[in-house]
C-alpha positions in Angstrom: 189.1 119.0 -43.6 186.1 118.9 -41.3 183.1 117.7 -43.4 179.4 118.0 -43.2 177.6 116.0 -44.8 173.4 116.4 -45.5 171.1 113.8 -47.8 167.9 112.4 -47.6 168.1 109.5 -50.5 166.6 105.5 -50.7 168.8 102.7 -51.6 170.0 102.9 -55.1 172.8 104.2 -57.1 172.7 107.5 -56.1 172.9 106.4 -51.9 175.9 104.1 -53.5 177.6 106.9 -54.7 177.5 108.5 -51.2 178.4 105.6 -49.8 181.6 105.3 -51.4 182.3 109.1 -51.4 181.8 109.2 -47.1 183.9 106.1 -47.0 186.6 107.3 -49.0 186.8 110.8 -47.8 187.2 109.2 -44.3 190.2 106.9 -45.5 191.5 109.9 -46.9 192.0 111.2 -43.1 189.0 113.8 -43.3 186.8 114.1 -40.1 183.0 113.4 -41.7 180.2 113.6 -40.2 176.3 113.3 -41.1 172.9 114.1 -41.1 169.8 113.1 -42.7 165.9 112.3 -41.9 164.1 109.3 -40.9 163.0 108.8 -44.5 166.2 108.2 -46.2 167.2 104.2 -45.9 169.6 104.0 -42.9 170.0 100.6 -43.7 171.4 100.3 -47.3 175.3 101.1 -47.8 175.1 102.3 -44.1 177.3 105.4 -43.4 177.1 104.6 -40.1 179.6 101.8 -40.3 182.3 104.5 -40.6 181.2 108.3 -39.9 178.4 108.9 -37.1 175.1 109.8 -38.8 172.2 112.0 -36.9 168.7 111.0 -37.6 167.2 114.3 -37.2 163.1 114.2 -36.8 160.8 115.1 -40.0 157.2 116.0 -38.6 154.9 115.4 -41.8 151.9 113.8 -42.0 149.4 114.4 -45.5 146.9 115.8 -45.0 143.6 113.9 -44.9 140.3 116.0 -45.7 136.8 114.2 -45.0 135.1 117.8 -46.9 134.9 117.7 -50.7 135.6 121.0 -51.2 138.9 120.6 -48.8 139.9 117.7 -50.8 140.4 119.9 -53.9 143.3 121.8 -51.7 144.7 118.8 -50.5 147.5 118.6 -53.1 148.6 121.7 -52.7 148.4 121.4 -49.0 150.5 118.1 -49.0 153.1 120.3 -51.0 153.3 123.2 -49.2 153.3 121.5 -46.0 156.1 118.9 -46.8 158.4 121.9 -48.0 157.6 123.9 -44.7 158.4 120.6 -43.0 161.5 119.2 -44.6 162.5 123.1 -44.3 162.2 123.1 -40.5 164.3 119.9 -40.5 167.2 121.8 -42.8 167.2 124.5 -40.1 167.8 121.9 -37.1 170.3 120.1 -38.9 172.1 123.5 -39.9 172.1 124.6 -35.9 173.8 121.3 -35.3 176.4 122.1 -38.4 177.2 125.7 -37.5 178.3 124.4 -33.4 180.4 121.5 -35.0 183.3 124.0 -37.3 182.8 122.2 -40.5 184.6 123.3 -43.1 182.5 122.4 -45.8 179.0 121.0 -46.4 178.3 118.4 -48.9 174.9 118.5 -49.5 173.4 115.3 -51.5 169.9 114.9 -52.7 166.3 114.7 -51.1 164.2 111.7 -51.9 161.2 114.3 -52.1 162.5 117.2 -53.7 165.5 116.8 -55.0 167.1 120.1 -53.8 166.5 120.7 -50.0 166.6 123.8 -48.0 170.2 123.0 -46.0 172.1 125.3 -47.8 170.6 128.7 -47.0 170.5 128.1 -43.8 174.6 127.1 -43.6 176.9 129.9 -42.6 179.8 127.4 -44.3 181.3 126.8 -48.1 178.8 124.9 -49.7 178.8 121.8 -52.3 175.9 120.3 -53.6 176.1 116.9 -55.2 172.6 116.7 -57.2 171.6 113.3 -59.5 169.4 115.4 -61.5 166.1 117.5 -61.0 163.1 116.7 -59.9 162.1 114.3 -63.3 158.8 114.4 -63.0 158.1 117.7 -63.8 160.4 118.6 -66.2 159.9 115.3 -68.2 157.2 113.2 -69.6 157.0 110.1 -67.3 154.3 109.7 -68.9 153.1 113.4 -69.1 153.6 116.4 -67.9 152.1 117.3 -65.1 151.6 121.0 -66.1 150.3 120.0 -69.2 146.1 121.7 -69.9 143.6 119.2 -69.6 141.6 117.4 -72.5 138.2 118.8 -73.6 136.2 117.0 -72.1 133.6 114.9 -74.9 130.7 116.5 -72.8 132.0 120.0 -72.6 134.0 122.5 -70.6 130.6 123.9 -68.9 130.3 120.3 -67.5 129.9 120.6 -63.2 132.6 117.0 -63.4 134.8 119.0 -66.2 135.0 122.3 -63.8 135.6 120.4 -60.6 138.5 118.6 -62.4 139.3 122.1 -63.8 139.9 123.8 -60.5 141.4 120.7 -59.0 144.1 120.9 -61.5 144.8 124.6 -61.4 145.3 124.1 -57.6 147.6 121.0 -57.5 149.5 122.7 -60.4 150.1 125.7 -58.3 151.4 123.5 -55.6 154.2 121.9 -58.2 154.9 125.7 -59.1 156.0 126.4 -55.8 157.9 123.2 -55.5 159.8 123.9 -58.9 160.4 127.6 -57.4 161.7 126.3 -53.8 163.9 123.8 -55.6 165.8 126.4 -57.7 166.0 129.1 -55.0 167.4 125.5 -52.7 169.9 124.7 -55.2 171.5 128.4 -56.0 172.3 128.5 -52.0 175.1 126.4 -53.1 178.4 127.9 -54.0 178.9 124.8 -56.7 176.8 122.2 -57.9 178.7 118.7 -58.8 176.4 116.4 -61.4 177.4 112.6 -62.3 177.6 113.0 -66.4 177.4 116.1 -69.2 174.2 114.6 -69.6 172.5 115.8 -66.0 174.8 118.8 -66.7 172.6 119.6 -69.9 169.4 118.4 -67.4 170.4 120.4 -64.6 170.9 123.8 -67.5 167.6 123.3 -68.8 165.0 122.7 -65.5 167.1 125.1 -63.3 168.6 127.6 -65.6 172.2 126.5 -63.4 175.9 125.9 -64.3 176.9 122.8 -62.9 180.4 121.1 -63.0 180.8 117.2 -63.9 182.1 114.9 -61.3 182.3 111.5 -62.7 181.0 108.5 -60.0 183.6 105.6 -59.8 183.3 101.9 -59.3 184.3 100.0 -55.7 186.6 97.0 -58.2 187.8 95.4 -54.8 183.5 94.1 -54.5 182.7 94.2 -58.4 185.7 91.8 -59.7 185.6 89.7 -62.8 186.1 86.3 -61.2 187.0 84.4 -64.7 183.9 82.4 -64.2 182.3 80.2 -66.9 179.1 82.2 -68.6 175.6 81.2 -68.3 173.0 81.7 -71.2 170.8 83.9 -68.9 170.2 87.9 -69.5 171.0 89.7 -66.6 168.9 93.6 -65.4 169.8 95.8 -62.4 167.9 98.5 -60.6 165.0 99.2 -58.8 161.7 97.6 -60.6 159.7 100.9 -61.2 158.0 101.9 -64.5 161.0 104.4 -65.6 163.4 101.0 -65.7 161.4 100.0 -68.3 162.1 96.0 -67.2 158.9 95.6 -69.8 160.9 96.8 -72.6 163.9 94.4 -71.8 161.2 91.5 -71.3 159.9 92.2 -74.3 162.6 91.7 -76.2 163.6 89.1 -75.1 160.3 87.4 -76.3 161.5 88.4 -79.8 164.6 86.4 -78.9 163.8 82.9 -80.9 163.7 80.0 -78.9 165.7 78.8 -76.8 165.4 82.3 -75.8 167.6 83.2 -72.3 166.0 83.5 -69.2 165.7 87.3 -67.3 167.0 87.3 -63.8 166.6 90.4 -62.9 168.7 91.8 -59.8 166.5 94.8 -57.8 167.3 97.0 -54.6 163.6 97.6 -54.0 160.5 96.7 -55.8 156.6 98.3 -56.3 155.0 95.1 -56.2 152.2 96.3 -58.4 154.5 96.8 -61.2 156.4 93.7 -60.6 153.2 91.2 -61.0 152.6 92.7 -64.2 156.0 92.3 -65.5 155.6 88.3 -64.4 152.0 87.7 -65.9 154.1 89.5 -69.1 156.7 87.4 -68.8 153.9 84.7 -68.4 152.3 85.7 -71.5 155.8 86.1 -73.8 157.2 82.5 -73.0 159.6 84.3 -71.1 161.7 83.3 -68.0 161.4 85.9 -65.4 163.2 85.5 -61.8 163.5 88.7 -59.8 166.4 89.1 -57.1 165.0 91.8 -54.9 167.2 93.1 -51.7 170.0 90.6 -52.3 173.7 91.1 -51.2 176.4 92.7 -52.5 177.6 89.1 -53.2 175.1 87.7 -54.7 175.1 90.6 -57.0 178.5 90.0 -57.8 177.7 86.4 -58.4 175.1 86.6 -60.7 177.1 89.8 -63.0 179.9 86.6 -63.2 177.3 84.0 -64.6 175.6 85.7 -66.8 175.6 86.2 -70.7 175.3 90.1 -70.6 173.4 93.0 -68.8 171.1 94.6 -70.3 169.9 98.5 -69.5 167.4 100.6 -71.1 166.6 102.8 -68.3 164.3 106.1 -68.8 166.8 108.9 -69.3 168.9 107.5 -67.0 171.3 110.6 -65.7 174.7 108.2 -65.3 173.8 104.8 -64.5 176.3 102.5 -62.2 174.8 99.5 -63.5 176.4 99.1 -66.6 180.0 100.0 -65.4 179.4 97.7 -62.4 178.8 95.2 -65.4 181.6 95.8 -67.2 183.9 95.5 -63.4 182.5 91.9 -63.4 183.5 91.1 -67.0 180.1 91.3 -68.4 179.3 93.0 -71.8 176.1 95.3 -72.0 173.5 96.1 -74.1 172.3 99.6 -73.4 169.8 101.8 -74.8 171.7 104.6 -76.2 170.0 107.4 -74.1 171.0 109.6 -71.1 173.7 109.6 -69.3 174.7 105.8 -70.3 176.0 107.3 -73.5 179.4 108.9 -71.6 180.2 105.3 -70.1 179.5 102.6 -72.3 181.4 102.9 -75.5 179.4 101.4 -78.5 181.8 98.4 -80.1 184.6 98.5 -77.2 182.6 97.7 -73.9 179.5 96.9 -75.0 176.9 97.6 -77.6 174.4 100.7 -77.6 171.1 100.6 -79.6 168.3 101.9 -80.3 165.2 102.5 -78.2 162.7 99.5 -79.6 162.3 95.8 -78.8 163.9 94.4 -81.8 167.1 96.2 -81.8 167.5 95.0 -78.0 166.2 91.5 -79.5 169.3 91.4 -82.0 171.8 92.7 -80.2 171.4 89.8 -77.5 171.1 87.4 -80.5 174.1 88.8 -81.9 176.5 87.9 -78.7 174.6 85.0 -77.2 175.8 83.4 -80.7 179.1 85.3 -80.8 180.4 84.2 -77.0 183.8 85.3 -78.2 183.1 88.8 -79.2 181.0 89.5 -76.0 184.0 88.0 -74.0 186.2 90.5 -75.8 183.3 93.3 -74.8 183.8 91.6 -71.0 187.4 92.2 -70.6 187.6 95.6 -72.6 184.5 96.2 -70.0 186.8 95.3 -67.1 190.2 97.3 -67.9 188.0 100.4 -68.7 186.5 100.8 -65.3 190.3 100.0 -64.0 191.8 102.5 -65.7 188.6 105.8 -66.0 185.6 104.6 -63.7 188.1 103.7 -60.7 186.5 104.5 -57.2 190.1 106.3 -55.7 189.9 108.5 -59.2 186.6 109.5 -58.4 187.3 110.3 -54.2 190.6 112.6 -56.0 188.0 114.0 -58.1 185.4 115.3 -55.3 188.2 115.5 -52.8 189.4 118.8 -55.0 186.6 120.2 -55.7 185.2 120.4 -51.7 189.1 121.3 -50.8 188.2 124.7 -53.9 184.4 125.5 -52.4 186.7 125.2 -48.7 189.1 127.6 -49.9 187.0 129.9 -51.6 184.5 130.2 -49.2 187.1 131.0 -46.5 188.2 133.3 -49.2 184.8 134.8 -49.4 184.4 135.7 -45.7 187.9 136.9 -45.2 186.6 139.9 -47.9 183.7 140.4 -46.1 184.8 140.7 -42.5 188.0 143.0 -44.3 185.6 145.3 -45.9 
């Protein structure tokens, strides 16, 4: 087949899914080709290391009011204007598709929106791979952002109360016409592949859309459990942003009696505000902190061979490569049983899942820093379950027949139409 493919994502598990998807399409003899913006990272997993990749322009700038009364628009503004923007780079990139003869389009996501605008503006068969939705306004991370504001202490008539009032109504609007763009984006697609039942049930709920389950796989020729003697150190992976919750994992390890392990946590990127507050907590706990951030592949690999465990407790995470990347390296992990991490890491067999608080992640890395043998037998369990159901060539079979079906439908599809 002749593939499209479409995304706008930043480094992180969901560009190393696409990553190993381009790649493996192309070693399965399929002519792939991409597009994306400026704003997705060219540089992590680069897919221009074995398909070309067109960096198509995206003209947005927010908008910057000096007036007060502007200002109160200017949320809304920077919505509306980014859609129209990111819209008008969907259509370019679709007049470059329809000249090339694709086949198919496989659309991924959009660092800004989740569901982009390429697909109703491709004349081709269609597949959309999607994470999840757009999280933050469908869950609480912290709030809602739809949610009605307080009552005031000094009363709604208040002139500060009504000019928060109005400003809310307005930016609100603005996410309204976001969440609508985003589903009317997303049903231009003839199918819509999600990593776990868990974004399936996500996807059902925010969008109202069937989706079909497409399981991720792990790359075991660069995670590989080298045999290597275990440290007593706690290993983390993933980005260090609020909704990783590294503060919960840090925490509990200062419930940990002494001599507690140290936290070396292993990150693709970092907000550097968040990150000094997890040190001076770490500070404050008696706890040792180290953060890896933009490392290699190797080092990664490295570290998931020294250390004691991995241990995850991501916000709703919607699959998670961390812990099966874990498991590839031999480690055992301690998860938070939420999300998507409940489909991959078995509770007992690969690892051990727990519940959502401080102390139960506080005993459950007593239990196998003192047990080394039963969280070697987690390890190696770990490691012959990604072998035999997380394998990366399963995973390439699995998407393979699904875009070879939304091919041979959609072919199928305008056969009928040019007949009748």
């Amino acid at each position: 087949m002749k593939i499209a493919i479409w995304h706008n994502l930043p480094s992180g598990g969901g560009k190393r899914a696409l990553y190993y998807h381009a790649r493996g399409l192309v070693q399965r003899g399929h002519v792939v080709e991409a597009w994306c913006p400026p704003t997705a990272d060219e540089t992590y997993l680069p897919l221009r290391e074995f398909i070309p990749e067109h960096i198509v322009p995206f003209h947005w700038k927010p908008v910057s009011e000096q007036h007060r009364a502007a200002r109160v628009v200017a949320p809304y503004r920077n919505i509306i204007t980014k859609l129209r923007a990111m819209d008008h780079h969907c259509r370019d990139c679709a007049e470059h598709i329809t000249r090339g003869g694709y086949d198919v389009l496989f659309g991924n996501s959009c660092r800004f929106f989740n569901a982009a605008s390429i697909g109703r503006h491709v004349r081709i068969p269609r597949a959309l791979y999607l994470q999840e939705p757009y999280r933050a306004l469908y869950e609480a991370l912290p709030e809602l952002p739809w949610l009605a504001l307080a009552d005031p202490p000094d009363g709604r008539r208040s002139i500060r109360y009504l000019k928060r009032f109005i400003g809310n109504l307005v930016e609100v609007q603005g996410l309204r016409v976001q969440a609508r763009e985003e589903v009317v984006n997303a049903r231009a697609f003839q199918v819509i592949l999600v990593n776990s039942f868990f974004s399936r049930e996500s996807m059902l709920r925010a969008y109202g859309l069937e989706t079909e389950v497409c399981y991720l796989g792990i790359d075991t020729n660069l995670f590989v459990n080298q045999r290597r003697p275990r440290g007593t150190f706690v290993a983390g992976l993933g980005k260090i942003v609020p909704h990783k919750r590294v503060e919960l994992i840090i925490t509990a390890i200062g419930r940990v009696p002494s001599p507690r392990p140290d936290l070396v946590w292993i990150a693709n990127a970092a907000n550097e505000s968040h990150l000094q507050n997890l040190e001076q907590l770490a500070l404050q706990l008696g706890v040792r902190f180290r953060a890896e951030v933009g490392i290699s592949d190797k080092e990664v690999v490295d570290i998931l061979n020294r250390a004691a465990m991995l241990v995850y407790a991501p916000r709703l995470e919607p699959f998670g490569l961390a812990p099966l990347e874990a498991n590839a390296c031999g480690l055992p992990v301690v998860a938070v049983a939420e999300g998507g991490v409940r489909e991959t890491v078995i509770d007992g067999v690969n690892g051990l899942l727990v519940e959502d608080h401080p102390d139960a992640i506080a005993h459950a890395i007593q239990r196998l820093l003192h047990n080394p043998t039963y969280a070697s037998q987690l390890g190696d369990t770990g490691s012959e379950l990604v072998s035999r159901r997380w394998s990366l060539s399963a995973s390439i079979d699995r998407l393979e027949q699904k875009l070879i079906q939304v091919a041979k439908s959609g072919r199928s599809d305008q056969s009928a139409t040019l007949e009748a």
